[in-house]
N, C-alpha and C positions, 0 to 999 in steps of 0.2 A: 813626538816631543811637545804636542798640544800646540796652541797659536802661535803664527809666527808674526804676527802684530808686532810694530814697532824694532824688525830685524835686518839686518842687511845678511846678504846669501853673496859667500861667491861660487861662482859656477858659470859656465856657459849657459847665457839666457836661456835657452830652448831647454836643458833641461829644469833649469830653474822653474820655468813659467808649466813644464808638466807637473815640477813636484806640488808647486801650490796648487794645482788641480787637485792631486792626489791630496793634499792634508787640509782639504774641506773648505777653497776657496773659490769656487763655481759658482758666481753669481754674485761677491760678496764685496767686489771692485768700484769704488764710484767714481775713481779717476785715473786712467794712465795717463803722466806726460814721457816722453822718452823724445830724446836726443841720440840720431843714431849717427854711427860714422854717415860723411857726405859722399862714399864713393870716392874718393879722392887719389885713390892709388899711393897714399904715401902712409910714413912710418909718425907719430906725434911721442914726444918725449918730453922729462925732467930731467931737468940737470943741477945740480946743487940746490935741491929744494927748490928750483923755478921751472915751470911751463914753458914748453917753447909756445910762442903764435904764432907762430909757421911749421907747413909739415914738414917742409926740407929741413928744419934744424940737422945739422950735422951733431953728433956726441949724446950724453946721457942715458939714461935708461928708458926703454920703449916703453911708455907709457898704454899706446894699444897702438895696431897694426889696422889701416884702412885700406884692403887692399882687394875686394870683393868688389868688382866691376860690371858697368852695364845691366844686364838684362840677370845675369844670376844675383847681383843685389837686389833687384826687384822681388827676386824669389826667397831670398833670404827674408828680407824684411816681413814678407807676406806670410812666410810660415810662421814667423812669431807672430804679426796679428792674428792669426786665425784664434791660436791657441788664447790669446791676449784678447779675444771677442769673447771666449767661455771662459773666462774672470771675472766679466764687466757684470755692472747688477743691471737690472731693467729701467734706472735711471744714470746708469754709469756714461762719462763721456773717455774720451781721448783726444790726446791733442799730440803731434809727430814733427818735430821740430827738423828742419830739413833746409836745403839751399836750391836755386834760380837753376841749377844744373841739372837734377835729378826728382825735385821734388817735383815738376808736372806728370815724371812717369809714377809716382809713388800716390800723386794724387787718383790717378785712372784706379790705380790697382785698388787702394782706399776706398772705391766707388764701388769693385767688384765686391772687397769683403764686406762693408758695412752698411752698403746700398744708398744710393746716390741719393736718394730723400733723405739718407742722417747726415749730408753734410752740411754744416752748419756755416764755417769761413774758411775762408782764406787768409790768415793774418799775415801784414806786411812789420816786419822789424826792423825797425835801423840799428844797426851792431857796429858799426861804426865812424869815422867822421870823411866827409869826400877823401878820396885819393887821387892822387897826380901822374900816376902811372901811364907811361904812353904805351897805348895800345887801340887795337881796332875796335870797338866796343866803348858804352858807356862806362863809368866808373858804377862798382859795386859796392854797395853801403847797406844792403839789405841780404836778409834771408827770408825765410816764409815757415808759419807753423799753419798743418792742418789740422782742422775742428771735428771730429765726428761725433755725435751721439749713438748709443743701440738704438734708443728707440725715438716714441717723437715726443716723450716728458721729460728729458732729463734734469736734470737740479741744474737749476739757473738760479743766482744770487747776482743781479744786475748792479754791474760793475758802475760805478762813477766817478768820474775825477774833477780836480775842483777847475772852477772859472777858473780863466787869465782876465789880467785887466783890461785888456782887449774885448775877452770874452762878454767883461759887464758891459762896456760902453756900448757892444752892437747888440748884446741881446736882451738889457736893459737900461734903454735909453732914457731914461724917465727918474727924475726925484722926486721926493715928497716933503712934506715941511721941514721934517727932520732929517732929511739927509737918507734917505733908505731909497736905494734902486730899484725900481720897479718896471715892466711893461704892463699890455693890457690888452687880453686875447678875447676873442666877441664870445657873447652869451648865447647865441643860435646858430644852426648847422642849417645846410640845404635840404630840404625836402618838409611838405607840409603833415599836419597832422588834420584829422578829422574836428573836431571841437577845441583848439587851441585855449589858456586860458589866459586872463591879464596879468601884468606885470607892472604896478604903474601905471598905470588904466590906460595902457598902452599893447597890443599883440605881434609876436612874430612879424618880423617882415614879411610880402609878400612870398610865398615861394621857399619858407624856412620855418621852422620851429626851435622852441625856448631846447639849450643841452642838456637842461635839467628842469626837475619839478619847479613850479613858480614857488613855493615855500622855500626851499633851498632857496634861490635869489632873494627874495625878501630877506632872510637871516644875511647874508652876504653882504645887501644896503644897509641892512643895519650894522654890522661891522664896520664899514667903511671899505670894502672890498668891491665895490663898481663904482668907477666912474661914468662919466654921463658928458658924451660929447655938446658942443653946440649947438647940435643938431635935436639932442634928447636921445642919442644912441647907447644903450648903455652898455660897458665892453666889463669883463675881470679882470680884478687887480693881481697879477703875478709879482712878489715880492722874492729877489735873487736873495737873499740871506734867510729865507725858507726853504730854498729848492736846496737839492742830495749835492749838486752839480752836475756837469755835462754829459752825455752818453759815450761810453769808450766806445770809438772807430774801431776799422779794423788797420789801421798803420799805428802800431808802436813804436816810441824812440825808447828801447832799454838796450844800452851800450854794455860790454862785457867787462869784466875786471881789465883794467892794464896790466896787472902785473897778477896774473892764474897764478893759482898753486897746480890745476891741472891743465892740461889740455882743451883747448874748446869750452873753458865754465863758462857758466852761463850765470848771466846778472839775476841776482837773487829777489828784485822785486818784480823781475817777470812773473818768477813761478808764484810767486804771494798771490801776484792775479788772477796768474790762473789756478790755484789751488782754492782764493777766495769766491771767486765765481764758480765753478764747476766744482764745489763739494761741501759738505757740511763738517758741523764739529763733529767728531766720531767716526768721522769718512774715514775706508782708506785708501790710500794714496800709492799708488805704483809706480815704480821706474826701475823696465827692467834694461836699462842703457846708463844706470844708475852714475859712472863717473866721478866726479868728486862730492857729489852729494846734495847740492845743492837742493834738488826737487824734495827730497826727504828731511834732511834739511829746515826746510820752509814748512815742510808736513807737520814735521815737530813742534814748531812753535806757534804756528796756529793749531794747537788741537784738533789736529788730524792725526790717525795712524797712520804707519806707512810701512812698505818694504820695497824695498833696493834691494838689483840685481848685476852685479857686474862681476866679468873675468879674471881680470887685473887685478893684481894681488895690490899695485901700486894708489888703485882706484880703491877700492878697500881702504888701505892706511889711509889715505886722505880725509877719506867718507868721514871713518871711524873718530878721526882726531876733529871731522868737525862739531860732528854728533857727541863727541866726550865717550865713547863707547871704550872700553878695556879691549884691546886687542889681545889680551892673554883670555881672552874669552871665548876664542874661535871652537865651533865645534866640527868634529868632521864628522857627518852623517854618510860615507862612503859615497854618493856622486856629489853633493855639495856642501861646501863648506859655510856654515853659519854662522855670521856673526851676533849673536843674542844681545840687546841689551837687559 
């Protein structure tokens, strides 16, 4: 039926993730995120167009069944990455959204299939705000997504978020006539060079050389970009309203909707990140745990392609009405069902 760019599939993942093998998509992945069941042993519903956010919800329509425990979800999971590793292209990543319960055995397994040198992080999420609940154990405000790469180039587009004002005062402490924040990091590194040259008819400190060519510096004093201690030590001027901002860590705080239309959605400026960091425009974008859509979703609207894979007829309709997609447009290809847009 030619590409399936830009389509959501229902079907049980596994066959899903064979057929896009079969219709020429081997190599052709630059990012899977999925969100899988946590093991959790329990049933997740809607009930008059609302999400429960708890699995015990008593009522509505089973939204999907978590009920695939211990050591055979490990297996489950694994036989979809495998398949899910001959999608990926040669700078394709993955990222496997997962909880404090099962994600350490998901991590090992992660290790086995995509080899412990592609892991990349461990990211900590805060999903949502302390609880009060008495029990033996700390309270639980986090989950964890892991990072792999196939290989050891993949598309990295280095994420930044902006200072707090906190941020400027400690990490630039400094004004200048006009009011613009500044610090001011030295001009030389430790170790010497053979024929060092002047700078200011001045050389390296003992035991150091210039970080860069002395012409580079010259143009820099002449900008007004070194200052020059009391001493005659002269450091660079970093100006915080030129810098991208801070480097993303690996603890996130992106909290989930209050009030899901699905089961378990997840906050929609998580995936932005990670679909903005680990892929390009024209990338496409997988999620075969696909749910209300979100990952796909986010695909969308940053010019990325994408395909979504999910069981749930219920996951479907959601997806569909988020994406604007005509649900009178299901195709059935005999093992799964497509939704084309």
């Amino acid at each position: 039926m030619g590409s399936l760019d830009n389509t959501l599939i229902q079907s049980d993942n596994i066959i899903g993730l064979h057929y896009l093998l079969e219709q020429g998509y081997r190599g052709k992945i630059d990012l899977i995120y999925i969100d899988p069941p946590f093991a959790t042993g329990m049933n997740f519903t809607i009930s008059e167009g609302r999400a429960s956010t708890i699995s015990q919800a008593k009522g509505g329509d089973i939204a999907y069944t978590d009920r695939v425990l211990g050591q055979r979800f490990v297996e489950m999971i694994r036989e979809r990455l495998i398949i899910a590793k001959e999608l990926l292209s040669p700078e394709g990543s993955i990222y496997l959204h997962t909880d404090y319960k099962i994600g350490h055995y998901l991590k090992v397994m992660m290790d086995e299939v995509f080899g412990i040198d592609n892991f990349r992080s461990d990211i900590t999420r805060i999903k949502c705000n302390p609880k009060n609940f008495s029990r033996i154990g700390y309270g639980n405000i986090k989950d964890m997504i892991l990072f792999y790469s196939l290989g050891k180039k993949p598309i990295w587009n280095e994420p930044k978020e902006p200072y707090t004002e906190e941020d400027l005062a400690k990490l630039f402490p400094k004004a200048d006539a006009l009011g613009r924040r500044y610090t001011t990091v030295p001009i030389h590194a430790p170790g010497e060079t053979a024929n060092p040259e002047l700078f200011r008819g001045q050389l390296p400190p003992k035991g150091r050389h210039w970080r860069t060519d002395v012409q580079q510096l010259e143009e820099w004093d002449q900008q007004g970009l070194i200052e020059w201690s009391q001493r005659g030590n002269p450091r660079k001027i970093i100006y915080a309203d030129e810098r991208e901002g801070k480097r993303v860590q690996d603890i996130w705080t992106f909290k989930d909707p209050q009030y899901p239309v699905y089961p378990t959605e997840k906050n929609a400026d998580l995936l932005e990140l990670i679909i903005k960091t680990s892929s390009n425009p024209n990338s496409i974008v997988l999620d075969f745990y696909s749910g209300s859509g979100t990952t796909i979703t986010a695909a969308s609207r940053l010019g990325r392609r994408w395909i979504g894979i999910d069981e749930s007829s219920l996951a479907v309709q959601v997806a569909s009405r988020k994406l604007g997609l005509d649900e009178d447009s299901i195709i059935d290809i005999g093992r799964v069902i497509v939704l084309d847009r």
